[in-house]
N, C-alpha and C positions, 0 to 999 in steps of 0.2 A: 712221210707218206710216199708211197713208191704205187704210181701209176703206170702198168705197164699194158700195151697197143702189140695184139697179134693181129695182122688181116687177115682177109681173106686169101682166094685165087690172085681177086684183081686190087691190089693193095693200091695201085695209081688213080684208084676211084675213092681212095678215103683220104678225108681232110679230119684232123681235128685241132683245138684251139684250149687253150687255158685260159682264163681269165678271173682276176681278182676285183672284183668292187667296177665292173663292167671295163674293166683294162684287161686289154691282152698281154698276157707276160709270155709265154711259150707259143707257138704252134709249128706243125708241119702234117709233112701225109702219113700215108700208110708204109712208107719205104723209113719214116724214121719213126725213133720211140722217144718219147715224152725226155726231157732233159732231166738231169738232174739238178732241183732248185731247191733252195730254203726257203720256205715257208711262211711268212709271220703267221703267229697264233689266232690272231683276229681278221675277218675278213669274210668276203661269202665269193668262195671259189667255185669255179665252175670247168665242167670239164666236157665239151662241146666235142660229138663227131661226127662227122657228116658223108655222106658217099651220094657222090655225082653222079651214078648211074639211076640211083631209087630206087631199088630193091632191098638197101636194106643193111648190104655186108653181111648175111647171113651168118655165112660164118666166122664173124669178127670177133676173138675175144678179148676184155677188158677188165684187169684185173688191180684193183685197190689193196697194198698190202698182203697181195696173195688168196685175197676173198674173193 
């Protein structure tokens, strides 16, 4: 699975986080992109973003696989 993190303007206003079975495995902001990890098949992942302004990221896109 390939998660990939475009921001917006203001990319130093977004955080986001990974996290597997309520553990964090990855995070950073808007200036990096999701790492490249393996996976295990079982688990309930999660893929948290957050922008410290509150507006939103408007125009933030976030793309799973290309969808």
């Amino acid at each position: 699975m390939t998660i990939t993190l475009v921001p917006d303007w203001y990319a130093n206003e977004i955080n986001w986080q990974l996290t597997v079975n309520n553990q964090i495995i990855a995070q950073g902001d808007g200036n990096s992109s999701p790492p490249t990890i393996c996976l295990e098949e079982t688990g309930i992942y999660t893929f948290l973003v957050t922008d410290s302004y509150g507006d939103g990221g408007a125009n933030t896109t976030i793309t799973v696989d290309g969808i």
